[in-house]
Predicted model as a PDB file, atoms N, CA, C, CB and O in Angstrom, pLDDT in the B-factor column:
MODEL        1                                                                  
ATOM      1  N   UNK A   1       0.370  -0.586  -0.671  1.00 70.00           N  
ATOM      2  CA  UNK A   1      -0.749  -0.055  -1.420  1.00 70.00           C  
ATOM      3  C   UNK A   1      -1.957   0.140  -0.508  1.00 70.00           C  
ATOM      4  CB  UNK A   1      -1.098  -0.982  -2.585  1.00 70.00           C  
ATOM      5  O   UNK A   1      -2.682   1.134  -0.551  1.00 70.00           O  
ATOM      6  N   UNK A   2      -2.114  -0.905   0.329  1.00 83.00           N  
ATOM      7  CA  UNK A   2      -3.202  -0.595   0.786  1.00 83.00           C  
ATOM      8  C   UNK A   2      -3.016   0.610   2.147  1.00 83.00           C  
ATOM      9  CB  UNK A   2      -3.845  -1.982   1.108  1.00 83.00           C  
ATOM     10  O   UNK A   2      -4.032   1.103   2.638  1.00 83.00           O  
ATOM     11  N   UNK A   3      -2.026   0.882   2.512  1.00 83.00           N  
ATOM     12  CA  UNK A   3      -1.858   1.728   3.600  1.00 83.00           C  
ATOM     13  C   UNK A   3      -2.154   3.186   3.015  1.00 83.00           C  
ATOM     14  CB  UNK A   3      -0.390   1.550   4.246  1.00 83.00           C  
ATOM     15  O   UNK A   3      -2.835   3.977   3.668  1.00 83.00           O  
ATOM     16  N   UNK A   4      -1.564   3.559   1.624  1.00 82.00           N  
ATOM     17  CA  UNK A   4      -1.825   4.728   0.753  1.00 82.00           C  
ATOM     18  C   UNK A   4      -3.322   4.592   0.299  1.00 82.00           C  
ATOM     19  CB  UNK A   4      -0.786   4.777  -0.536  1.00 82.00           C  
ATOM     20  O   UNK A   4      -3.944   5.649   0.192  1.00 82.00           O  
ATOM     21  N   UNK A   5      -3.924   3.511   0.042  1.00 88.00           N  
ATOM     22  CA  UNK A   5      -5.958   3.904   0.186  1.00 88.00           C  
ATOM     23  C   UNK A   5      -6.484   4.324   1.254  1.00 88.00           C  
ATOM     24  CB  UNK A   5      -7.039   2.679   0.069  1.00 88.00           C  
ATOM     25  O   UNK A   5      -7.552   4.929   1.351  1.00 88.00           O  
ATOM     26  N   UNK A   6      -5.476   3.903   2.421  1.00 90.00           N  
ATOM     27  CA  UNK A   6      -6.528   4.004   3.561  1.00 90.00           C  
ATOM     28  C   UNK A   6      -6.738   5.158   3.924  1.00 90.00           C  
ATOM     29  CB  UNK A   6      -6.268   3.354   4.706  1.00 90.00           C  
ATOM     30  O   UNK A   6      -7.769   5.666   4.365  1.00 90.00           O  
ATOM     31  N   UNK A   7      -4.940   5.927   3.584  1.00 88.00           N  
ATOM     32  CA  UNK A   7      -4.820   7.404   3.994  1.00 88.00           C  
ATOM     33  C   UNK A   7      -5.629   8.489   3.111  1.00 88.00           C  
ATOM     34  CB  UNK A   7      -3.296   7.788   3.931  1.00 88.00           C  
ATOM     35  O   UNK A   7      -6.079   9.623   3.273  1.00 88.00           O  
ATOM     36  N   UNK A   8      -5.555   7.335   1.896  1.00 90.00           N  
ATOM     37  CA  UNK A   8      -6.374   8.660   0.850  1.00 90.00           C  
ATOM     38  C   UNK A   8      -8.070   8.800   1.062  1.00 90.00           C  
ATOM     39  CB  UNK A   8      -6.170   8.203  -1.102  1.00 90.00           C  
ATOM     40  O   UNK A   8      -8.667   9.850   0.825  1.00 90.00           O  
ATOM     41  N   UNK A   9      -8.630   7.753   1.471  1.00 93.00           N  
ATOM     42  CA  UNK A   9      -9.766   7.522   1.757  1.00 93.00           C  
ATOM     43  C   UNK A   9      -9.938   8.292   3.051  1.00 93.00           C  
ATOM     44  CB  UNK A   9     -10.016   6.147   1.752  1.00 93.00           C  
ATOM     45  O   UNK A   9     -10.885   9.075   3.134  1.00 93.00           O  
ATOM     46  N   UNK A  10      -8.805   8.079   4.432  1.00 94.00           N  
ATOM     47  CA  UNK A  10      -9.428   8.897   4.946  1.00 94.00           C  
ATOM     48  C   UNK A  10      -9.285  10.235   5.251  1.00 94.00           C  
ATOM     49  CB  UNK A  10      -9.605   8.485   5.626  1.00 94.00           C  
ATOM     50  O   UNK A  10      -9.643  10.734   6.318  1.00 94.00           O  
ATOM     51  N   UNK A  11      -8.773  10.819   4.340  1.00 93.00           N  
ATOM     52  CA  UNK A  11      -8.469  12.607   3.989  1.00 93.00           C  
ATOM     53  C   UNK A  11      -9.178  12.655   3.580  1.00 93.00           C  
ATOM     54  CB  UNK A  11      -7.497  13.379   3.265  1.00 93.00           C  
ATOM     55  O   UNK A  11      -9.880  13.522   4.102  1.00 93.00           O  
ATOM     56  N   UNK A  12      -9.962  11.887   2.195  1.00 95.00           N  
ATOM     57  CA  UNK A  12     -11.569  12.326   1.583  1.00 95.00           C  
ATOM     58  C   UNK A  12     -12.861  12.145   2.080  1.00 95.00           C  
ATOM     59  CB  UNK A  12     -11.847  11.746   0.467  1.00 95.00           C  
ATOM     60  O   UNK A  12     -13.941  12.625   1.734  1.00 95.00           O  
ATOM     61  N   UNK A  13     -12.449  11.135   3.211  1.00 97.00           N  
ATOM     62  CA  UNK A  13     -14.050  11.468   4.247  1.00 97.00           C  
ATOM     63  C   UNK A  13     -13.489  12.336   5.333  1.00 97.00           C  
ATOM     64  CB  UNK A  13     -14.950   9.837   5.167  1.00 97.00           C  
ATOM     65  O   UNK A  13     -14.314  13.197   5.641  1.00 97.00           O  
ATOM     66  N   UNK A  14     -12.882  12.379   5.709  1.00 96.00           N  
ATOM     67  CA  UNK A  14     -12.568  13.966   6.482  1.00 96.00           C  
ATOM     68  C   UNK A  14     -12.804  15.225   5.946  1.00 96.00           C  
ATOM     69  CB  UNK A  14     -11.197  14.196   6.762  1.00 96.00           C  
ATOM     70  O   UNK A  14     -13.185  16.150   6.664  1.00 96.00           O  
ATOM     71  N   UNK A  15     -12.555  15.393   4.367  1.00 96.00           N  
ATOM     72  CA  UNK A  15     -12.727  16.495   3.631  1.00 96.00           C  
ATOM     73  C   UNK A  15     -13.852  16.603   3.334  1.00 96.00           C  
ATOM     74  CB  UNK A  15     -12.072  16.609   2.661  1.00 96.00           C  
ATOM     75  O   UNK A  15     -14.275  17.738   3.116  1.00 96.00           O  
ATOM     76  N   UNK A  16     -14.797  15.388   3.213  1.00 97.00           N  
ATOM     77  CA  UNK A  16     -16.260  15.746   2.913  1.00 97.00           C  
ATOM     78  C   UNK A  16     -17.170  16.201   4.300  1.00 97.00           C  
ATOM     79  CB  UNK A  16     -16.968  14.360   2.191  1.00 97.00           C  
ATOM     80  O   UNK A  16     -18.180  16.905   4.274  1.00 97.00           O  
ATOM     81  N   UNK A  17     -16.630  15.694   5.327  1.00 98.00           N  
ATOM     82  CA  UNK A  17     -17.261  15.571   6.344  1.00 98.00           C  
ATOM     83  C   UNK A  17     -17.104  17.118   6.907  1.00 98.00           C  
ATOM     84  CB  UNK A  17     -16.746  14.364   7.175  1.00 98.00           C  
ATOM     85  O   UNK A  17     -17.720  17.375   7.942  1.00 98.00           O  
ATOM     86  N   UNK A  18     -16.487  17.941   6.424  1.00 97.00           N  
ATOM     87  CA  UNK A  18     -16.402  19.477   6.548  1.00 97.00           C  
ATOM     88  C   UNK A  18     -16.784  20.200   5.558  1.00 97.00           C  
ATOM     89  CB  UNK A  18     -15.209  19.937   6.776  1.00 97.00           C  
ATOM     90  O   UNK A  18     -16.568  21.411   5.518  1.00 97.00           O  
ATOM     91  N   UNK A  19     -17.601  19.337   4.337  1.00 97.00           N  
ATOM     92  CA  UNK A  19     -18.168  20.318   3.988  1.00 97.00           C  
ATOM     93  C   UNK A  19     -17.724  20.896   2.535  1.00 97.00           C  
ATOM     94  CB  UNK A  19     -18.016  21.132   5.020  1.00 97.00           C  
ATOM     95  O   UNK A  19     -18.278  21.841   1.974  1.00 97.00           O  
ATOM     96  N   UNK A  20     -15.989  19.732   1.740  1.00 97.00           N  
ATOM     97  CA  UNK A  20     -16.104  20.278   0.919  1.00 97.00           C  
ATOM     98  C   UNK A  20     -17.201  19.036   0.191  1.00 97.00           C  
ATOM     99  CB  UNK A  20     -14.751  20.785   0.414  1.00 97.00           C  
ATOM    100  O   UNK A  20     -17.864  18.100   0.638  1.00 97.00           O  
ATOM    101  N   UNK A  21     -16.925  19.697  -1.303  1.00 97.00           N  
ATOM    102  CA  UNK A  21     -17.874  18.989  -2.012  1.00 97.00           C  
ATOM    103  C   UNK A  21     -16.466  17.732  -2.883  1.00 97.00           C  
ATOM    104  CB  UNK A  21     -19.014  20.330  -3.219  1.00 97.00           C  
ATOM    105  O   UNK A  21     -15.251  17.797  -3.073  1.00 97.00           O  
ATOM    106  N   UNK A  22     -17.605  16.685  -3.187  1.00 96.00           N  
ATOM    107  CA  UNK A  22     -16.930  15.736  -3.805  1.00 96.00           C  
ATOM    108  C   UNK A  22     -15.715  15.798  -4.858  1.00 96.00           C  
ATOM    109  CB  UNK A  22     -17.807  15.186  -4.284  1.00 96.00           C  
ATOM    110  O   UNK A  22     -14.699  15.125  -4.677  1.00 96.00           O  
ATOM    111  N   UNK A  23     -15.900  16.757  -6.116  1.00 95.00           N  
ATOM    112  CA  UNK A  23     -15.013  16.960  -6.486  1.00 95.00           C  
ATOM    113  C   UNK A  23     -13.903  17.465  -5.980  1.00 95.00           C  
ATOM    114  CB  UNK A  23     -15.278  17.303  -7.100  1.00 95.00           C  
ATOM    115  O   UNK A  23     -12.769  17.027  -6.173  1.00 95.00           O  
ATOM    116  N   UNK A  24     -14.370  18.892  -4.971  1.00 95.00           N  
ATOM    117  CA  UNK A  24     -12.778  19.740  -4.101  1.00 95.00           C  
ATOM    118  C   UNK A  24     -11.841  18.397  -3.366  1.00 95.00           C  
ATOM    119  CB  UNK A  24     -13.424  21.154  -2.296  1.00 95.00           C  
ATOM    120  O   UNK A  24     -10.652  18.197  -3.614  1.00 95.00           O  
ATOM    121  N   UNK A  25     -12.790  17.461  -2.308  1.00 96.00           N  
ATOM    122  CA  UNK A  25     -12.361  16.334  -1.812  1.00 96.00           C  
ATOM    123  C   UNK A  25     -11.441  15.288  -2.741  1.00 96.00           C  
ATOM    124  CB  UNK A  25     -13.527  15.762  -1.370  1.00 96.00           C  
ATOM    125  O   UNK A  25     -10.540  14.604  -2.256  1.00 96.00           O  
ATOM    126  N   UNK A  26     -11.775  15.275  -4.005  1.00 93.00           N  
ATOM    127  CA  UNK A  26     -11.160  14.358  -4.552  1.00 93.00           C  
ATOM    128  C   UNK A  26      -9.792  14.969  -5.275  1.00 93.00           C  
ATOM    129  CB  UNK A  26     -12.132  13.683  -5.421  1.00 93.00           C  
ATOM    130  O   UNK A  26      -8.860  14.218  -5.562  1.00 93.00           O  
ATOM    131  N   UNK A  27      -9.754  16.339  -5.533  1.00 92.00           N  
ATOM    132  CA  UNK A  27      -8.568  17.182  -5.815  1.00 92.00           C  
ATOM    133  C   UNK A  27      -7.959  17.117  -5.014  1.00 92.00           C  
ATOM    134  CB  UNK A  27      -8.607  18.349  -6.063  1.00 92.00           C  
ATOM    135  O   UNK A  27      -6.990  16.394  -5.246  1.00 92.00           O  
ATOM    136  N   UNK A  28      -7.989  17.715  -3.611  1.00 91.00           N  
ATOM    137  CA  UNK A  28      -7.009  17.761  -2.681  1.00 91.00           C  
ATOM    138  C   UNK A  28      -6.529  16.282  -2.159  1.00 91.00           C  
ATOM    139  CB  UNK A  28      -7.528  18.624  -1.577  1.00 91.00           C  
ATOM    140  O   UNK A  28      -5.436  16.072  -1.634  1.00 91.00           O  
ATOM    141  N   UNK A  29      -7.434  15.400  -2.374  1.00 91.00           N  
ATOM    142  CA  UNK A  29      -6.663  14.281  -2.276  1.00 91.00           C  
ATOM    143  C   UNK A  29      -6.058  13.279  -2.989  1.00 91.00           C  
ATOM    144  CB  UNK A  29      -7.074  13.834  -1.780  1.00 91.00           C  
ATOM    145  O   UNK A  29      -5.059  12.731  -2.522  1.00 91.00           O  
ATOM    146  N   UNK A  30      -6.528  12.944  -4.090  1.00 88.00           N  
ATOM    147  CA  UNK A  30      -6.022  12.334  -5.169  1.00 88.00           C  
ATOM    148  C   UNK A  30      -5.112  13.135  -6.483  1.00 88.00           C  
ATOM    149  CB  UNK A  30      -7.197  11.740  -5.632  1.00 88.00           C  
ATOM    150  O   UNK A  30      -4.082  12.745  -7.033  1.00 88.00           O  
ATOM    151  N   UNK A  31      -5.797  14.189  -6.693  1.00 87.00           N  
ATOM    152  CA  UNK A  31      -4.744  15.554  -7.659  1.00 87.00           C  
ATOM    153  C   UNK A  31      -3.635  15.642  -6.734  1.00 87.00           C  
ATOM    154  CB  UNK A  31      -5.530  17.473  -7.880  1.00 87.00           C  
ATOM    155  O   UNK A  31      -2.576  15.097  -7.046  1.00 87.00           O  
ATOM    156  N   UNK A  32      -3.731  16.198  -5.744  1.00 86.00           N  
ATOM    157  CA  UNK A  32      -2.482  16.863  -4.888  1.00 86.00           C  
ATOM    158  C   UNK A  32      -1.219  15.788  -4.797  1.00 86.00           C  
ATOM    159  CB  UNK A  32      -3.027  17.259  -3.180  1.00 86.00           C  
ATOM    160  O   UNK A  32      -0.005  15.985  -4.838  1.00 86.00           O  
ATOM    161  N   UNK A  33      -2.000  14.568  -4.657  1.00 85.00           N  
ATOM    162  CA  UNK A  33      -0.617  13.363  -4.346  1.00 85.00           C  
ATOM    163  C   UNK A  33      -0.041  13.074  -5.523  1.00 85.00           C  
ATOM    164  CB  UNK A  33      -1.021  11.782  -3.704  1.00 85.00           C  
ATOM    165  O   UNK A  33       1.180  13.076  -5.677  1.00 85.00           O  
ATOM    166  N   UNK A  34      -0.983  12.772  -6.548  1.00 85.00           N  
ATOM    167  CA  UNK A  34      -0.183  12.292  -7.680  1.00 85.00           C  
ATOM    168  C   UNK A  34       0.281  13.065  -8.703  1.00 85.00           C  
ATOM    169  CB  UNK A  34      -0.775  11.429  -8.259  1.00 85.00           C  
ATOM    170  O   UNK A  34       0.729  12.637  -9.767  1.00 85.00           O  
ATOM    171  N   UNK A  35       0.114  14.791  -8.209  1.00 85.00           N  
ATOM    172  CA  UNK A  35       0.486  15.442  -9.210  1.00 85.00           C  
ATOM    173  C   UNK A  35       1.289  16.207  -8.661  1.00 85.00           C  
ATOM    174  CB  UNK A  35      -0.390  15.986  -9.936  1.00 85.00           C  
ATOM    175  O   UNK A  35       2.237  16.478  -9.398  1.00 85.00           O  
ATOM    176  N   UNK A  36       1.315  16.606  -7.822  1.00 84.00           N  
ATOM    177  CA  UNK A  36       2.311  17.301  -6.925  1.00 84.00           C  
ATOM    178  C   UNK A  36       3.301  16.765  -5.964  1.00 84.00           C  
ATOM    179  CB  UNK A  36       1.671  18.025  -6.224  1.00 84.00           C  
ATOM    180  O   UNK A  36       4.485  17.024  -6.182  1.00 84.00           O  
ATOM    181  N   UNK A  37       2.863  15.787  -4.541  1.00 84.00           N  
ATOM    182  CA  UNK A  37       3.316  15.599  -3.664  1.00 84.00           C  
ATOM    183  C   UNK A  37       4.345  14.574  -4.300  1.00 84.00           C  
ATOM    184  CB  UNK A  37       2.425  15.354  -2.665  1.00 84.00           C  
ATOM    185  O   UNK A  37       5.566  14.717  -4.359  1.00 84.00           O  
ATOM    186  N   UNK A  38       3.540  13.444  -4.791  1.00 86.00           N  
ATOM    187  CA  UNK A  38       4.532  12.453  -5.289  1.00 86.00           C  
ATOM    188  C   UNK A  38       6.033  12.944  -6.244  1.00 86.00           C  
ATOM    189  CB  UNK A  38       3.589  11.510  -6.208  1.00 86.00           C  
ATOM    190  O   UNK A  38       7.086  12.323  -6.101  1.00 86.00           O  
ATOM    191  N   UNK A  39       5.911  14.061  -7.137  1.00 88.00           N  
ATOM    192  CA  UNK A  39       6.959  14.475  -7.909  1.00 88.00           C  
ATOM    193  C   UNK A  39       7.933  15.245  -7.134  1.00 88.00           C  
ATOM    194  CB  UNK A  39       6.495  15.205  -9.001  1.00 88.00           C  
ATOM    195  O   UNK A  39       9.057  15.486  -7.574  1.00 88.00           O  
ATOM    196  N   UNK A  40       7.470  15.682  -5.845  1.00 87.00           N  
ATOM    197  CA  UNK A  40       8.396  16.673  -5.181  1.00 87.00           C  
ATOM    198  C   UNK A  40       9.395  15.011  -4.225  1.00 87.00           C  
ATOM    199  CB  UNK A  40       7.186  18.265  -3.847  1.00 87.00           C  
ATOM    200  O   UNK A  40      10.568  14.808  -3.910  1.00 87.00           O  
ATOM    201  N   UNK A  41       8.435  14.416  -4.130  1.00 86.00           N  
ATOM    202  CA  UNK A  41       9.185  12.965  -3.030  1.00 86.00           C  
ATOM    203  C   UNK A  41       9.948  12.773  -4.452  1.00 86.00           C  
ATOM    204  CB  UNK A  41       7.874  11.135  -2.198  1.00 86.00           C  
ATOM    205  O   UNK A  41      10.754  13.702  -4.425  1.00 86.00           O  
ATOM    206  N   UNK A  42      10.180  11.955  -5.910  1.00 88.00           N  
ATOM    207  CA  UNK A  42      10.576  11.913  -6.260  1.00 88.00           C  
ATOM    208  C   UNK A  42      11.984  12.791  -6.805  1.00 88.00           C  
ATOM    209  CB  UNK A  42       9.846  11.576  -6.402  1.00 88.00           C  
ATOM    210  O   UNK A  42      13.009  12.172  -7.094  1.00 88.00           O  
ATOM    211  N   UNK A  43      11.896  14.466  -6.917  1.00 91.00           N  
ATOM    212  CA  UNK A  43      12.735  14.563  -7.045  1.00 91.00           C  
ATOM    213  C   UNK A  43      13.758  15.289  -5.892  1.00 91.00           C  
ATOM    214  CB  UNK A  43      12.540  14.866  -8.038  1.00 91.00           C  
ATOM    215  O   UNK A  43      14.809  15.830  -6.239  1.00 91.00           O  
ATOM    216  N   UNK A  44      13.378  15.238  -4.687  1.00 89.00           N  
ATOM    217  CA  UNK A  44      14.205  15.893  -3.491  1.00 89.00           C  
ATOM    218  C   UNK A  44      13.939  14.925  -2.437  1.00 89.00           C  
ATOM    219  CB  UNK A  44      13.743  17.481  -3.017  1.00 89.00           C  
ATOM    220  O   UNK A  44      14.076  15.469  -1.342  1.00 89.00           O  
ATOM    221  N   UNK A  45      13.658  13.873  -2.359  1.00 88.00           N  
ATOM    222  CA  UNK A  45      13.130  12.800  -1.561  1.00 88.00           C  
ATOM    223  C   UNK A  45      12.559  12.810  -0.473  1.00 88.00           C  
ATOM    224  CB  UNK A  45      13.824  12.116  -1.336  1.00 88.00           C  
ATOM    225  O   UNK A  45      12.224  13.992  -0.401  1.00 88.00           O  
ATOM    226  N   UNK A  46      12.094  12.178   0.723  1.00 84.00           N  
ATOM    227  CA  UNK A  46      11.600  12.281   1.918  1.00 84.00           C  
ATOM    228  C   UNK A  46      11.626  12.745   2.470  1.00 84.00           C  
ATOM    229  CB  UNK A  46      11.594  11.912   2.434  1.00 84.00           C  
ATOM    230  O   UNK A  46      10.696  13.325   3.031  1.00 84.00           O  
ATOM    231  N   UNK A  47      13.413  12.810   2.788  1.00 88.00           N  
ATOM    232  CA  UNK A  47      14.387  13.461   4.243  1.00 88.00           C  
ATOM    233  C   UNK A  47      13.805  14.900   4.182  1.00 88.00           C  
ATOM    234  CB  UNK A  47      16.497  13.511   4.065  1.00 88.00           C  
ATOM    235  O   UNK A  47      13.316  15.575   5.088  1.00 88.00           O  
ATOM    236  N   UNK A  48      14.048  15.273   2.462  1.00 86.00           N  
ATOM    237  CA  UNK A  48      13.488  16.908   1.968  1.00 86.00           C  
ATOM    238  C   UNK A  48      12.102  17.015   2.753  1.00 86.00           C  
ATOM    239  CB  UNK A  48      13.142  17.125  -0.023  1.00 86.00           C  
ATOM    240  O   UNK A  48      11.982  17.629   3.814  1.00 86.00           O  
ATOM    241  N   UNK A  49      11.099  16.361   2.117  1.00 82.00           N  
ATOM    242  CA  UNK A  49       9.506  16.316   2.361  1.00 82.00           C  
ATOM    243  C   UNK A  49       9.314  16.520   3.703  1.00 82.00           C  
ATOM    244  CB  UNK A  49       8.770  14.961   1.970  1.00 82.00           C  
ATOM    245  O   UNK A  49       8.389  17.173   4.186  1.00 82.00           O  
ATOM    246  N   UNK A  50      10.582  15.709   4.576  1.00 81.00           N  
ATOM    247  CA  UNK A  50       9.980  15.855   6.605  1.00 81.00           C  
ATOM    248  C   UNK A  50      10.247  17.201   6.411  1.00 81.00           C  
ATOM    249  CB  UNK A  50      11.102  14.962   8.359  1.00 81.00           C  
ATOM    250  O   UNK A  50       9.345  18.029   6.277  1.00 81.00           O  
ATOM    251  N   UNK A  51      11.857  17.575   6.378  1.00 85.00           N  
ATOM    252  CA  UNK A  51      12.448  18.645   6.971  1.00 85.00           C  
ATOM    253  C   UNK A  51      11.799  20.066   6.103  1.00 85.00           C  
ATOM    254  CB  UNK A  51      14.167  18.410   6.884  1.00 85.00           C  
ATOM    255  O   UNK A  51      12.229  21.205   6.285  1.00 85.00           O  
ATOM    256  N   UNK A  52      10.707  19.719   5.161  1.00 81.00           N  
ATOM    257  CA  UNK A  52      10.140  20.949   4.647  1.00 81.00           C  
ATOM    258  C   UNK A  52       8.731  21.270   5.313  1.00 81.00           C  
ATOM    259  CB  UNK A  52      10.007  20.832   3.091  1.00 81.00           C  
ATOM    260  O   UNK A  52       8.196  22.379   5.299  1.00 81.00           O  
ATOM    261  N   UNK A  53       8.175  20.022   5.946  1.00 77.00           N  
ATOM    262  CA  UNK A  53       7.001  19.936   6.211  1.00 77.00           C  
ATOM    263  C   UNK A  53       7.036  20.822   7.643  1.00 77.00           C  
ATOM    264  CB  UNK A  53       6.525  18.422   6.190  1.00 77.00           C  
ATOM    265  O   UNK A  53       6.158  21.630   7.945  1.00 77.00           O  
ATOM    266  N   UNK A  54       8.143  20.535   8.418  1.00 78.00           N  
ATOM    267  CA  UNK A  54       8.346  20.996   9.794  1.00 78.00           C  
ATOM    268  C   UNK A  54       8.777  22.032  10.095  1.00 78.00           C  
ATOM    269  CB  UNK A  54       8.977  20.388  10.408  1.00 78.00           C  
ATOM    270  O   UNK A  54       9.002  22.282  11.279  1.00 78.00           O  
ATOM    271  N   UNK A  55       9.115  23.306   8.696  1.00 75.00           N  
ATOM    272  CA  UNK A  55       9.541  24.442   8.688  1.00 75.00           C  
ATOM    273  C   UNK A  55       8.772  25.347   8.250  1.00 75.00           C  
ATOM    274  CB  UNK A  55      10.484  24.485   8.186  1.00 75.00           C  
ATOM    275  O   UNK A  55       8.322  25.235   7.110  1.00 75.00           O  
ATOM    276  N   UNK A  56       8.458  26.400   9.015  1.00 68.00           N  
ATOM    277  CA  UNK A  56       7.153  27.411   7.984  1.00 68.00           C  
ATOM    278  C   UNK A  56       7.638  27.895   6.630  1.00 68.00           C  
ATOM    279  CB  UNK A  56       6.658  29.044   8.784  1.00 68.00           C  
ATOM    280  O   UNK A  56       8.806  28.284   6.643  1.00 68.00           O  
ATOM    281  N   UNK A  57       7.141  27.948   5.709  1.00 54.00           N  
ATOM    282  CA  UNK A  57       7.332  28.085   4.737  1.00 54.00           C  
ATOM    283  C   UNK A  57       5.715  28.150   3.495  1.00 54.00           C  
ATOM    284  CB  UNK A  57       8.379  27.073   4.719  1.00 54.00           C  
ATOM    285  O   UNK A  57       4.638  27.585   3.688  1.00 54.00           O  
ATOM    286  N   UNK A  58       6.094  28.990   2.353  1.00 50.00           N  
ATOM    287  CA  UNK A  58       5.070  29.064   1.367  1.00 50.00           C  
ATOM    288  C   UNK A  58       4.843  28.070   0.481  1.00 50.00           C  
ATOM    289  CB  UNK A  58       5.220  30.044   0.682  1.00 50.00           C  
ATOM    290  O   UNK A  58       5.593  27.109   0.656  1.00 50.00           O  
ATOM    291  N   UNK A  59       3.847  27.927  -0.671  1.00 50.00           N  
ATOM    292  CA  UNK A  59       3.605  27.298  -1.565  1.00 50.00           C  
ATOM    293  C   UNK A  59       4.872  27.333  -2.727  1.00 50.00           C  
ATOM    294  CB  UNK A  59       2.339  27.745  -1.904  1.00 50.00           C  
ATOM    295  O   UNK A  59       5.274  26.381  -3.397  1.00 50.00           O  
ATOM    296  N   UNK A  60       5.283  28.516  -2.736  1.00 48.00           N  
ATOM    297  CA  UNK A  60       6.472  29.216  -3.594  1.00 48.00           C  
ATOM    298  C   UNK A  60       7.725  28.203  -3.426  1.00 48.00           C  
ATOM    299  CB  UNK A  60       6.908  30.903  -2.960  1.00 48.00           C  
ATOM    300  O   UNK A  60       8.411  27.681  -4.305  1.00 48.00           O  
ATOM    301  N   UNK A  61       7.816  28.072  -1.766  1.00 54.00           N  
ATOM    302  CA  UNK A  61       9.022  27.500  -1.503  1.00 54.00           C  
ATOM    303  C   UNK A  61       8.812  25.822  -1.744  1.00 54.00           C  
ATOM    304  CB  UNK A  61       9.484  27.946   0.025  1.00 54.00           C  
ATOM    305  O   UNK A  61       9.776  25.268  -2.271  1.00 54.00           O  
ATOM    306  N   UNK A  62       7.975  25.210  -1.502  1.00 53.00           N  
ATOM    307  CA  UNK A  62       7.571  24.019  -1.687  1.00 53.00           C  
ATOM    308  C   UNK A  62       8.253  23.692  -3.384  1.00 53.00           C  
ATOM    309  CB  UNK A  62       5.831  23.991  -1.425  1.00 53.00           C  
ATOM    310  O   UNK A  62       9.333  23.183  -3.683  1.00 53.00           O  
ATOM    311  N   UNK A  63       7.530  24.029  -3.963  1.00 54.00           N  
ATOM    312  CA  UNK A  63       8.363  24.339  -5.492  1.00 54.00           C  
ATOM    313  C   UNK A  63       8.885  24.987  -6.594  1.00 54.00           C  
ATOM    314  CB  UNK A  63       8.175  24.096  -5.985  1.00 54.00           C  
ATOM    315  O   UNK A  63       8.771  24.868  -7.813  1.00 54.00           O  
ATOM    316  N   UNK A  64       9.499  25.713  -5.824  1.00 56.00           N  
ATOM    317  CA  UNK A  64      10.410  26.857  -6.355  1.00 56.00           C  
ATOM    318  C   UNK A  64      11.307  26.609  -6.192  1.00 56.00           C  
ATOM    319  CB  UNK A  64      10.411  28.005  -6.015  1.00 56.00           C  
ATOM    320  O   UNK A  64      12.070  26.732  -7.150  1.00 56.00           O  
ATOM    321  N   UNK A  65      12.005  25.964  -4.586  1.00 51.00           N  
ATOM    322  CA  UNK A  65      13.269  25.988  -4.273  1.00 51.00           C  
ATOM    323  C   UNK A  65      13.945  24.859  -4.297  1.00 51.00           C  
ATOM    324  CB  UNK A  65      13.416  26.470  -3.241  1.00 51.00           C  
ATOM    325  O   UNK A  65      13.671  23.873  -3.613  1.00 51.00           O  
ATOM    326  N   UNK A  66      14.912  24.958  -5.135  1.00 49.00           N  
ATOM    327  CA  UNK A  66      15.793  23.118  -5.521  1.00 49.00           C  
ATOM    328  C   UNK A  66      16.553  23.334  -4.779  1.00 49.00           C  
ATOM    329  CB  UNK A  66      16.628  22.508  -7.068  1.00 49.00           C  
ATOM    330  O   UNK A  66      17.073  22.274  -4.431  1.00 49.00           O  
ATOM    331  N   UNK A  67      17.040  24.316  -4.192  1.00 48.00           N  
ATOM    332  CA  UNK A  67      17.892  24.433  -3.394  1.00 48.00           C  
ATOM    333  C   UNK A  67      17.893  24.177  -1.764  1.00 48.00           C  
ATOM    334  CB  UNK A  67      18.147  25.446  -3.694  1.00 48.00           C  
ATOM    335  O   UNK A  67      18.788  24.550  -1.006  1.00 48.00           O  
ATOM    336  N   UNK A  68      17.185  23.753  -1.540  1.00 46.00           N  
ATOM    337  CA  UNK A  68      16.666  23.476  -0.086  1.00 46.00           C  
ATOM    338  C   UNK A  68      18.006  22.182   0.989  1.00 46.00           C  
ATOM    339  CB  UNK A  68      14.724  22.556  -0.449  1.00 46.00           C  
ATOM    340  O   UNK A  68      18.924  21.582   0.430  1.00 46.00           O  
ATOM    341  N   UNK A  69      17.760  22.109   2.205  1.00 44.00           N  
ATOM    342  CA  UNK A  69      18.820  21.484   2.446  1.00 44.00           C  
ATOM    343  C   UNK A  69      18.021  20.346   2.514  1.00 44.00           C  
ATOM    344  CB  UNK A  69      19.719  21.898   3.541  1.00 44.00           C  
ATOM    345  O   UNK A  69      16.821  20.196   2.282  1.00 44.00           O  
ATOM    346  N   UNK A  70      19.277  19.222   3.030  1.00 45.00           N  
ATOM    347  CA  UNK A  70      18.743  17.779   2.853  1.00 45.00           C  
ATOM    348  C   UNK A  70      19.322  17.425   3.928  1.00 45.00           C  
ATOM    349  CB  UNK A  70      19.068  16.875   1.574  1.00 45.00           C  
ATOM    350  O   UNK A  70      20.471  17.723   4.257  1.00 45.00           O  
ATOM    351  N   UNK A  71      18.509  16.736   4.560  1.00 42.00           N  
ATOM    352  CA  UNK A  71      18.628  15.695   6.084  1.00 42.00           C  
ATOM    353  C   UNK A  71      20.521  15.167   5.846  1.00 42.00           C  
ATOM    354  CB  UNK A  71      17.059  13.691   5.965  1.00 42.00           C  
ATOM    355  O   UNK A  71      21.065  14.431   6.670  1.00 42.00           O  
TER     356      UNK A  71                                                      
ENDMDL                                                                          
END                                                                             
């Protein structure tokens, strides 16, 4: 738990520190994980999450495609 505050905390002072504003900062970091990132780890798991992260690809493909390969 505390390793996931530290990261979220420090994406939202990084994000403020460029300038967005508090709310955008707190979307992209707290919305994005628990509404998005976390459900995609849940349903295609990690191995998915590296091997998608390290391939160019769109927003579309992120969750659109169930079909994706797996580690």
């Amino acid at each position: 738990m505390g390793a996931l505050a530290g990261i979220m905390e420090a994406q939202y002072d990084t994000l403020r520190k460029h300038g967005h504003s508090p709310s955008e900062a707190f979307n992209e970091t707290v919305e994005e994980l628990t509404e998005s990132l976390i459900r995609l780890v849940s349903e295609n798991g990690m191995d998915w999450m590296y091997l998608t992260a390290r391939q160019p690809h769109s927003a579309a493909h992120l969750t659109g495609n169930r079909n994706s390969r797996k580690l």
